[in-house]
Every structure is written in C-alpha cells, then in structure tokens.
C-alpha positions in Angstrom: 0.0 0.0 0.0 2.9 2.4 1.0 4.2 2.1 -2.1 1.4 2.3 -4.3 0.3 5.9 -2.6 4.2 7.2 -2.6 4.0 6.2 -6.5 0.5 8.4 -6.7 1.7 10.9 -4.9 5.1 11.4 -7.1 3.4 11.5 -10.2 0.3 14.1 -8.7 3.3 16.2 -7.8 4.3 16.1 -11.4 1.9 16.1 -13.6 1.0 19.6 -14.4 -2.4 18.9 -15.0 -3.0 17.7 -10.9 -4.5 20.5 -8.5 -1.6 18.7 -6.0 1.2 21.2 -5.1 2.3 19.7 -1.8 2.7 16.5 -0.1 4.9 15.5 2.6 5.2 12.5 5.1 4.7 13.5 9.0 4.5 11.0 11.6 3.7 8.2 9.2 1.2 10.1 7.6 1.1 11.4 4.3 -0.3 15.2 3.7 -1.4 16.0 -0.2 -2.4 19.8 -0.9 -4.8 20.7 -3.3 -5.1 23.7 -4.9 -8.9 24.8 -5.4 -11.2 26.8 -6.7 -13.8 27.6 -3.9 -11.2 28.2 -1.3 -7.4 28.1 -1.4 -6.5 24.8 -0.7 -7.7 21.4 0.8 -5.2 18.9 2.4 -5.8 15.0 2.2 -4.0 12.8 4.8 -3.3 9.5 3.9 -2.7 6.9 6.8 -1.6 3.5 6.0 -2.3 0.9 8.3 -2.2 -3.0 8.7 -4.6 -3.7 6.0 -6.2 -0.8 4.9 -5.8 2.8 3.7 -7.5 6.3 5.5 -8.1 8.8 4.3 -9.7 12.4 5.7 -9.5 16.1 4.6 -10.7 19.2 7.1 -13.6 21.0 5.4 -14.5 23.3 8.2 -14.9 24.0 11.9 -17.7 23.7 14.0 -21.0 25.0 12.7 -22.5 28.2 14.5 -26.1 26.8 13.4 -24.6 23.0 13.5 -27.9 21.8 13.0 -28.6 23.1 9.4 -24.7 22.4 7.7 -24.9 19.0 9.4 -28.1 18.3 7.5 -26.7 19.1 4.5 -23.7 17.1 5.0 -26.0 14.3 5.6 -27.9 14.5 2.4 -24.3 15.0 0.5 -23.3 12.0 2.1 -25.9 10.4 0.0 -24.1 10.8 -3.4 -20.6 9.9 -2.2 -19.1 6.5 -2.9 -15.3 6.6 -1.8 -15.2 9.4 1.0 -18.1 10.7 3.4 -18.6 14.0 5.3 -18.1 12.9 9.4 -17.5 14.8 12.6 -14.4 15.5 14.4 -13.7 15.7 18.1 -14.7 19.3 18.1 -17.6 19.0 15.7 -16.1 20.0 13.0 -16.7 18.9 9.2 -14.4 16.5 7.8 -14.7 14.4 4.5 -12.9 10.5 5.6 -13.1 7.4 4.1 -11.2 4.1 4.1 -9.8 1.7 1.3 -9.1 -2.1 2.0 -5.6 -2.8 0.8 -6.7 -4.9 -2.3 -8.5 -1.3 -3.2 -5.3 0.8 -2.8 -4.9 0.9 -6.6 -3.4 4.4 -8.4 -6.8 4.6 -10.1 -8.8 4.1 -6.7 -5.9 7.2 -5.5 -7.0 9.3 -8.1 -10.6 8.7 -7.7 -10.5 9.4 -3.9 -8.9 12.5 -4.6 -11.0 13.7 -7.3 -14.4 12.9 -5.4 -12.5 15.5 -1.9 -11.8 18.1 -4.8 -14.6 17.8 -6.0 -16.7 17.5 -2.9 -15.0 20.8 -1.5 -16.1 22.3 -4.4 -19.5 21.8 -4.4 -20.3 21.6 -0.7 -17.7 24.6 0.9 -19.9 27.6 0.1 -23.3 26.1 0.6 -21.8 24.8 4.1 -20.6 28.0 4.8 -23.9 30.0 4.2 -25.7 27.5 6.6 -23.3 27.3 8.8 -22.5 31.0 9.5 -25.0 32.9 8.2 -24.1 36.2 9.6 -21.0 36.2 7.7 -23.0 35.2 4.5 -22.4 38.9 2.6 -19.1 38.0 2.5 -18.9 34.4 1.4 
C-alpha cells in the first residue's frame, strides 16, 4: 500500500495537469495539498495501516447553526461512494473514508482525490452560508 500511494503521490506532484502542489510524510502520515477553486487549498491525509488505507480532509470547523450544515452534509453523504462527510472531536466537518488494501490501486488514489476536490467544491460555500449565516455577505 505504501508504495502504491508514494507512486501516486510522485506522479500528482508532477503532472501539471493535478490541483496537488504539496505533499509530505509527517509522523507516518502522508499530507497531499490541493489547490482549489472555492477556497485556497484542501489537504488529504493519507494513513496507512495494517490492511487498509485512510483517508480524511478538514472542510471546516464547528457550525455556528450546527444543525442546518450538518443536514446538508448528511444529504451530501448520499451521493458519495469513496469518501463521506463525518465529525471531528470538536464537531467540526471533515470528509474521511477508508480503502481495504486490495483497493489501494493508483486509479482508486485518483478517484478518492478527485471525489474531496470535487466535494470541496460543491459543498464549501453552501456549508458556509448555513453554517454562518451572519457572515454570509461575504462568502
């Protein structure tokens, strides 16, 4: 699994074509920066374990009106196949997801990657409009 994501990860850095600009191994983990449209940049963290891969990218911190962005996180979760919008300790919004290692394939990569950028790109404003609405003018 290791290194089938390095592999992914070397050529993402490369092609000039990928939104990756950045990726770097910290504590066994590797972090993979995106470039995006809707807000500057998401990372991805890979984590390889015994027999499978995770995966998870921050999309925001806790909700001010929690209870209308986490709705709508739940009905995006409906459409998702690799990666799925999930809570972290401090209620935040994150997108995870996990790959058995017979999945860990440099399509399966790409795919997993392309459904967080394009996930962020849907979902970030909308989340932000529901989630803060004061600060809505400016979003």
């Amino acid at each position: 699994m290791r290194q089938v994501l390095e592999s992914c990860i070397q050529q993402w850095l490369v092609d000039e074509g990928s939104s990756v600009e950045y990726a770097e191994e910290l504590e066994g983990s590797w972090a993979v920066r995106m470039r995006q449209e809707t807000r500057d940049a998401t990372t991805v963290w890979f984590a390889v374990g015994e027999r499978s891969l995770r995966i998870e990218a921050y999309v925001m911190p806790l909700p001010e009106q929690s209870g209308s962005a986490y709705f709508q996180a739940l009905r995006r979760n409906e459409g998702m196949w690799r990666v799925f919008f999930a809570l972290d300790n401090e209620g935040g919004l994150l997108l995870r997801g996990r790959l058995p290692e017979a999945q860990v394939t440099p399509l399966e990569l790409d795919l997993v990657l392309g459904e967080i950028y394009d996930m962020v790109e849907v979902s970030f404003r909308p989340l932000l409009r529901v989630s803060f609405p004061e600060r809505e003018k400016s979003i």
